[in-house]
MDTraj code that builds the backbone (N, CA, C; nanometers):
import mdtraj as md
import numpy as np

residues = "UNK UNK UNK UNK UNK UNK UNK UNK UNK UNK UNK UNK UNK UNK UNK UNK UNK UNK UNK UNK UNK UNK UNK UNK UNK UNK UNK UNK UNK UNK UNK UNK UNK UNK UNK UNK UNK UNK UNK UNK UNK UNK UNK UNK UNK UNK UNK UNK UNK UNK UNK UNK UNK UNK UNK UNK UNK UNK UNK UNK UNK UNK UNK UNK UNK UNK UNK UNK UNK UNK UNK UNK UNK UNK UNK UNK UNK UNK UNK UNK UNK UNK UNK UNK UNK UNK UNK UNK UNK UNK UNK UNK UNK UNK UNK UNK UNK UNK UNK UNK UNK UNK UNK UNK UNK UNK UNK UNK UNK UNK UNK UNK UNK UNK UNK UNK UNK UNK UNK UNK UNK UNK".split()
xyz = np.array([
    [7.7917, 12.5185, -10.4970],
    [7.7769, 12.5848, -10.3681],
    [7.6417, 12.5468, -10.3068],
    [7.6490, 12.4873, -10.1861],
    [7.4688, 12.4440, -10.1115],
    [7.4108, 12.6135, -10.0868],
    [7.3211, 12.5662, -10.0628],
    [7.1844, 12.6734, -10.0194],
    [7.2063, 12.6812, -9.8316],
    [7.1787, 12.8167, -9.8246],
    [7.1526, 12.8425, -9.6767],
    [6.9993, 12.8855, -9.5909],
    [7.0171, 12.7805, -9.5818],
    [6.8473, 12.8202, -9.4857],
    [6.8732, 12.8486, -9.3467],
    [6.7648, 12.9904, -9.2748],
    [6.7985, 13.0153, -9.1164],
    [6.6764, 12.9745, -9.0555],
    [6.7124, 12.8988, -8.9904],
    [6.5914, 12.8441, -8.9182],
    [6.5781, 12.9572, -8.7728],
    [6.4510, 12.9981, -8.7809],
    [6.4075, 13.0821, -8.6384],
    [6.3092, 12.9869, -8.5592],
    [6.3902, 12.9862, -8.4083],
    [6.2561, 12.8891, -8.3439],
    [6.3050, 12.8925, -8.2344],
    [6.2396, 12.9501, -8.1346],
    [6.2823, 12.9351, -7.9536],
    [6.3113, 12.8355, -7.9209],
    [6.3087, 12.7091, -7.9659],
    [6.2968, 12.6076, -7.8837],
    [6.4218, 12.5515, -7.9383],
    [6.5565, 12.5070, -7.8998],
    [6.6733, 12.4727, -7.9227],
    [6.6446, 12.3315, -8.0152],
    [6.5776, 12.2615, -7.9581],
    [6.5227, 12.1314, -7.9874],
    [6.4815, 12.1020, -8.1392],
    [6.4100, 12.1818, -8.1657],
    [6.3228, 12.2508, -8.2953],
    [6.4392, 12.2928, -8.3714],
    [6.5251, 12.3671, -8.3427],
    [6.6359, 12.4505, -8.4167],
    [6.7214, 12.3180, -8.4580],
    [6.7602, 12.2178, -8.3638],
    [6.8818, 12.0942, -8.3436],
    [6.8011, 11.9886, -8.4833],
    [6.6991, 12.0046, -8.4308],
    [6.5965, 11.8831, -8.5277],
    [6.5857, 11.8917, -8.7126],
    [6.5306, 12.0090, -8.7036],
    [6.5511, 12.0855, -8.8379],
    [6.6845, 12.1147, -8.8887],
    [6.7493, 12.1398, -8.8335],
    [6.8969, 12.1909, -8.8695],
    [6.9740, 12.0640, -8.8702],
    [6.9378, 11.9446, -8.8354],
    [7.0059, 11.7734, -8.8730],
    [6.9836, 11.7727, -9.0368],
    [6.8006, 11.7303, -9.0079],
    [6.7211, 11.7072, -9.1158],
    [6.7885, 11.7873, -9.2189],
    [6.8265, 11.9341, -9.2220],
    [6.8523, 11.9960, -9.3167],
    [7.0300, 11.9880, -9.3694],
    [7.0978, 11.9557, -9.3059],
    [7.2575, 11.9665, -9.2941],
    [7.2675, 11.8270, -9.3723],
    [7.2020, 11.7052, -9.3206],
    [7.1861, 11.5830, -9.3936],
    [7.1701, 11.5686, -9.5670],
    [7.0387, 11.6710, -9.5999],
    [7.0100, 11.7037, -9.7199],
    [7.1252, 11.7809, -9.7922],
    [7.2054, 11.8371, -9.6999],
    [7.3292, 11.9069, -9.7800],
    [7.3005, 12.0751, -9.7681],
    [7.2558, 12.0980, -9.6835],
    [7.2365, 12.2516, -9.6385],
    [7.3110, 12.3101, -9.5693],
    [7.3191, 12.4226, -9.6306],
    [7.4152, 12.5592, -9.5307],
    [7.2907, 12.6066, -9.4110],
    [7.3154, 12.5990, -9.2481],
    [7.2321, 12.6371, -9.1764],
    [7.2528, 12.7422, -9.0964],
    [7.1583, 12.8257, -9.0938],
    [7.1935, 12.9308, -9.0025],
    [7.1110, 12.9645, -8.8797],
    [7.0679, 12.9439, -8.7522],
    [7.0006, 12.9473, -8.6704],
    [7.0259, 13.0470, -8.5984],
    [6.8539, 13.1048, -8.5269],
    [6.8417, 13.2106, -8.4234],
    [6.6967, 13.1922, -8.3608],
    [6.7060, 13.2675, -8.2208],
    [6.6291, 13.2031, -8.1040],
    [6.4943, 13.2556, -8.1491],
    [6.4994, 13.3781, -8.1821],
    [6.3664, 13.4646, -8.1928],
    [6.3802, 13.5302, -8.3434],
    [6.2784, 13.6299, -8.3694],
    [6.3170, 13.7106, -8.4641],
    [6.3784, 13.8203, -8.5081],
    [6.3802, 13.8880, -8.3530],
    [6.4911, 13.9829, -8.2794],
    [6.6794, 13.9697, -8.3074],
    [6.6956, 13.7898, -8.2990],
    [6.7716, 13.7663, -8.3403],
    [6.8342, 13.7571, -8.4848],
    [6.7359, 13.6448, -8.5167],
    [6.7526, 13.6026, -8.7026],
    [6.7883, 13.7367, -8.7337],
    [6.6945, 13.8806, -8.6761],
    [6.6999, 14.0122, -8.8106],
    [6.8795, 14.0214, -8.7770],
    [6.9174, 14.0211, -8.6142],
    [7.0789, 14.0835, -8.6236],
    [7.1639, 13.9692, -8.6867],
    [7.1001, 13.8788, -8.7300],
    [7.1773, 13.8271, -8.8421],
    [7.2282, 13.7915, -8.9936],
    [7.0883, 13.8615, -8.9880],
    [7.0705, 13.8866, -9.1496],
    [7.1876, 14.0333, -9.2206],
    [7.2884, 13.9793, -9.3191],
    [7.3659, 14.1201, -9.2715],
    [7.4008, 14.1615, -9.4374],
    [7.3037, 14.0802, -9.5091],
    [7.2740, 14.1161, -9.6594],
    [7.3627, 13.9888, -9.7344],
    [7.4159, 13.9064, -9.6755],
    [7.4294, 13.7531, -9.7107],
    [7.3091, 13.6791, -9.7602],
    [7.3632, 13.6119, -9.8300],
    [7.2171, 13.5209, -9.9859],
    [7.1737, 13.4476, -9.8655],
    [7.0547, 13.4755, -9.8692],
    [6.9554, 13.3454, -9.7486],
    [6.8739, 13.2693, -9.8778],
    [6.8752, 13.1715, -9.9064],
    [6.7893, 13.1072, -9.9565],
    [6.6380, 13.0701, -9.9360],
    [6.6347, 13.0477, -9.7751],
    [6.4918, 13.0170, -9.7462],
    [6.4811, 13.0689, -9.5855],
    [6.3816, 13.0593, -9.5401],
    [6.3764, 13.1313, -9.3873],
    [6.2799, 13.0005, -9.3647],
    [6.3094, 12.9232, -9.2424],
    [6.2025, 12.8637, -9.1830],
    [6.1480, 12.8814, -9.0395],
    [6.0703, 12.9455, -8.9886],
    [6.0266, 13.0227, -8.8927],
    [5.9241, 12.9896, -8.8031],
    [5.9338, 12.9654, -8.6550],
    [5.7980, 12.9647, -8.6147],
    [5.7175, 13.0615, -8.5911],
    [5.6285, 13.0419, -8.4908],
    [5.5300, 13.1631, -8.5174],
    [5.5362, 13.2140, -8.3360],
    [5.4988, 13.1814, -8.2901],
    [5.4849, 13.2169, -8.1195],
    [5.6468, 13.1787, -8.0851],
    [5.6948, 13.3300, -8.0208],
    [5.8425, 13.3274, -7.9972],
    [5.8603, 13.4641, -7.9025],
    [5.9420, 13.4664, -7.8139],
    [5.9659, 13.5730, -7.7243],
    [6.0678, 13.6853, -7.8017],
    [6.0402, 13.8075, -7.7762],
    [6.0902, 13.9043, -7.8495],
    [6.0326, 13.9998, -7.9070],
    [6.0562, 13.8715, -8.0230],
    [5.9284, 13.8612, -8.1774],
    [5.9054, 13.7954, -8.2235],
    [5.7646, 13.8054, -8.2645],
    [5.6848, 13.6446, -8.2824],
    [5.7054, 13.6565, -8.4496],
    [5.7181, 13.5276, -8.5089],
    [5.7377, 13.5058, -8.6407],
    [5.6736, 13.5744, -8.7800],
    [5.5332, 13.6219, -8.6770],
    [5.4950, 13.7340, -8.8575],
    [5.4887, 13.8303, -8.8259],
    [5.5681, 13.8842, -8.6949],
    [5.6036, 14.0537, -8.7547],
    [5.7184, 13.9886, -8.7869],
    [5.8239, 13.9108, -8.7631],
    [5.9691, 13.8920, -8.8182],
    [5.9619, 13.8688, -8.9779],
    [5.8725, 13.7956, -9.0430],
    [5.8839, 13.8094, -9.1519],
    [5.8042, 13.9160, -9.2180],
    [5.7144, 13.9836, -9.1300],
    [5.6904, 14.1298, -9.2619],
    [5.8001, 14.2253, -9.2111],
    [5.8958, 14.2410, -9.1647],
    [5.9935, 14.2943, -9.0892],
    [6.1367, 14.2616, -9.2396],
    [6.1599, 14.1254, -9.1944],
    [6.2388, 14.0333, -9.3571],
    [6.1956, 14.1217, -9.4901],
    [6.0564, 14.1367, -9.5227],
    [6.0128, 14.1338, -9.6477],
    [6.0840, 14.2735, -9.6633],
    [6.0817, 14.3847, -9.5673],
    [6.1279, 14.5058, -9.6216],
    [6.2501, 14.5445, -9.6630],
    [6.3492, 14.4430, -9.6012],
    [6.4962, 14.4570, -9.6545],
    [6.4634, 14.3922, -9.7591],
    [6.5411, 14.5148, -9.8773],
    [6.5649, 14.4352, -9.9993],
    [6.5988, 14.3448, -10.0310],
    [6.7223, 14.2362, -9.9604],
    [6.7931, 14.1335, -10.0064],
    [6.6986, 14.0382, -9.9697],
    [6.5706, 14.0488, -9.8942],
    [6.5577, 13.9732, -9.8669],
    [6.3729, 13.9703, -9.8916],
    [6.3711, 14.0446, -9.9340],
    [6.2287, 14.0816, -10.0359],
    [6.1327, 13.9708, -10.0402],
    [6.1952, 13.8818, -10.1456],
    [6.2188, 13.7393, -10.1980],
    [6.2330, 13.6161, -10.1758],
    [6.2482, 13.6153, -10.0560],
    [6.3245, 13.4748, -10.0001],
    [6.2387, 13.4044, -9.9274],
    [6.2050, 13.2802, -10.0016],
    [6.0526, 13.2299, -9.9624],
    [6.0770, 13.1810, -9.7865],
    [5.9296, 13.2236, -9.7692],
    [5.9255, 13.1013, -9.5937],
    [5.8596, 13.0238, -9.5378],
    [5.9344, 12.9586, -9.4707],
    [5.8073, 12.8411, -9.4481],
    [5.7730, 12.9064, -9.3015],
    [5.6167, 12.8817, -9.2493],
    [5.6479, 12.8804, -9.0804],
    [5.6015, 12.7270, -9.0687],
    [5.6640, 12.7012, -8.9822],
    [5.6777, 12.5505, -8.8481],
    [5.6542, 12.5945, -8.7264],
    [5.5120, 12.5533, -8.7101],
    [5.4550, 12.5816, -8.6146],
    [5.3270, 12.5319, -8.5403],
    [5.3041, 12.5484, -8.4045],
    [5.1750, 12.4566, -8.3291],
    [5.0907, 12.5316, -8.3664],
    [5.0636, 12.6673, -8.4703],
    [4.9325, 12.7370, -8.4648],
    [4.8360, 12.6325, -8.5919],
    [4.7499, 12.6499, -8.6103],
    [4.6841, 12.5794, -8.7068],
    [4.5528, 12.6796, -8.7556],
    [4.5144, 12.7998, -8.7242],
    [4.4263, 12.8733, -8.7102],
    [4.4123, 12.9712, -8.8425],
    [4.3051, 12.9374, -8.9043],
    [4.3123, 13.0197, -9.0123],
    [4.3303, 13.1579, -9.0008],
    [4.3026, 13.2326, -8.8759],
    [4.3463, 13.3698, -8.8954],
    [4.5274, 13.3911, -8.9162],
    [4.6035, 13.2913, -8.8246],
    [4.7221, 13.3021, -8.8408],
    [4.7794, 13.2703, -8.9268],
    [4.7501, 13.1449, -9.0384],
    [4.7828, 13.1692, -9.0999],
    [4.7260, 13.2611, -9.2133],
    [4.6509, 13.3384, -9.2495],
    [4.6123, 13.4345, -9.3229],
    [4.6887, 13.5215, -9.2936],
    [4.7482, 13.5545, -9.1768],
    [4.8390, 13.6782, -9.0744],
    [4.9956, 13.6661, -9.1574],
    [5.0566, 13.4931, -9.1829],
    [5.1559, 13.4621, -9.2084],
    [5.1441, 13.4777, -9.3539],
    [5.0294, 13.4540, -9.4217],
    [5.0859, 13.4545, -9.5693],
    [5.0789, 13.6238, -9.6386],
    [4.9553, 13.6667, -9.5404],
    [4.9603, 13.8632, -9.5600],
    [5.1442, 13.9042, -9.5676],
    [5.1583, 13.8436, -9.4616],
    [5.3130, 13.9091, -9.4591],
    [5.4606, 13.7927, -9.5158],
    [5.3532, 13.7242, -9.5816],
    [5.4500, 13.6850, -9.7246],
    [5.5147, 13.5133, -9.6888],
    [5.4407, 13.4580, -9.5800],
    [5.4917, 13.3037, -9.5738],
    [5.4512, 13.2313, -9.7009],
    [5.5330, 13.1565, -9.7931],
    [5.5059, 13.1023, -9.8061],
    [5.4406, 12.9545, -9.8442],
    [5.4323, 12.8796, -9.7189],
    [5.3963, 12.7935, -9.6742],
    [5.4033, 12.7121, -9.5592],
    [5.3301, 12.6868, -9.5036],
    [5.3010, 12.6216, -9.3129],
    [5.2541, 12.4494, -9.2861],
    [5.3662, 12.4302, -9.2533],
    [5.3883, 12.3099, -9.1444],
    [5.3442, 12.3277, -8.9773],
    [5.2688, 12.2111, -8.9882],
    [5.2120, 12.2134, -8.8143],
    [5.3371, 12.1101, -8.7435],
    [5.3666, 12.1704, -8.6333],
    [5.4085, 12.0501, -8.5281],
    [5.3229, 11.9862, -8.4802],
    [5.3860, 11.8541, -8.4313],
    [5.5210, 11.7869, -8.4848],
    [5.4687, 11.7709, -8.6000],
    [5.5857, 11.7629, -8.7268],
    [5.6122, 11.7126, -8.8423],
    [5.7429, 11.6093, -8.8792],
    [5.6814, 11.5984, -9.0025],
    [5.7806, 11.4226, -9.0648],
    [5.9004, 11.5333, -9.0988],
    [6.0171, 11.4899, -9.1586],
    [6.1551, 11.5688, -9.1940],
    [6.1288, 11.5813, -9.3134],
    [6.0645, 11.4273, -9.3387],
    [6.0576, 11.4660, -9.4797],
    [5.9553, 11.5226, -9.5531],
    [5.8391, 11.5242, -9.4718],
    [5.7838, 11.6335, -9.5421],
    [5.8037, 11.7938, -9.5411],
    [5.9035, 11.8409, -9.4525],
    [5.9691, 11.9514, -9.4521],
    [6.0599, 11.9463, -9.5564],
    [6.1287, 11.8901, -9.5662],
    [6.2331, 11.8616, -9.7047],
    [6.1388, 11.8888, -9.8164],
    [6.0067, 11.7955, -9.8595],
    [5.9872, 11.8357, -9.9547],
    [5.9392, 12.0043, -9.9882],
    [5.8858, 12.0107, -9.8759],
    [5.8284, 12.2129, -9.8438],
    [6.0063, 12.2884, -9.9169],
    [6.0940, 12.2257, -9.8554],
    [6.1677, 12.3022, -9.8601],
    [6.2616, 12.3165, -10.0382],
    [6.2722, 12.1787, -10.0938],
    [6.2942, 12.1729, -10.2158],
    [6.2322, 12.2098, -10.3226],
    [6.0285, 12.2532, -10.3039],
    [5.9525, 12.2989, -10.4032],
    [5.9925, 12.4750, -10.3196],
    [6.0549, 12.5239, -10.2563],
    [6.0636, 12.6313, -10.2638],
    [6.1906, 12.6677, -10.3066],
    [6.2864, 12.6307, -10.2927],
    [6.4343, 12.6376, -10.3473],
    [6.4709, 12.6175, -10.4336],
    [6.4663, 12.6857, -10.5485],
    [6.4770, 12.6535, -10.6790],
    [6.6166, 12.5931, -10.7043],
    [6.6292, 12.5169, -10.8242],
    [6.7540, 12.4273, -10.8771],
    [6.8700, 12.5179, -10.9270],
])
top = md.Topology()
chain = top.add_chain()
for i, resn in enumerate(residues, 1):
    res = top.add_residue(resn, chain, resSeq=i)
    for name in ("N", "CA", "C"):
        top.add_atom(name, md.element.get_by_symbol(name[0]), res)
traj = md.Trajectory(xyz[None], top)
């Protein structure tokens, strides 16, 4: 059975790009615009990984994932953010509320792949 990763990211483009890269590798994908969204989709189905940006209309990516961390099923479920911030407060903001690990845009696929295979266990 593949792994399902939900990619959160306003930008359709971002969502289309990642969600190739990842479907290619043999991934189950699940996409949403904001974090407003991703949560009404989360409905206690196995998420494997969350990959998330950070600046998003709604809700921005680290209240969505300290938001994630409190549902139980989903406690656990490592994340990456993909994102233009680069700022050590944000990410200190993202890993407080449990990212973890951050990709700047633009990025290679494959170095997202590898982010994404040292978090997805075998």
């Amino acid at each position: 059975m593949s792994k399902t990763i939900m990619i959160v990211d306003d930008s359709s483009s971002i969502r289309q790009v990642v969600g190739m890269a990842l479907k290619g590798a043999g991934f189950e994908v699940i996409t949403a615009e904001d974090g407003k969204d991703a949560l009404s989709k989360l409905t206690g189905q196995k998420i494997n990984l969350v990959i998330s940006d950070v600046n998003m209309p709604n809700m921005d990516g680290i209240t969505f994932v300290t938001e994630l961390k409190k549902q139980a099923a989903y406690k656990f479920t490592p994340v990456i953010m993909l994102t233009t911030e680069g700022s050590e407060d944000k990410k200190m903001a993202g890993k407080a509320a449990g990212a973890k690990a951050w990709i700047i845009k633009p990025f290679k696929a494959d170095q997202m792949l590898d982010a994404v295979n040292k978090l997805i266990l075998p």
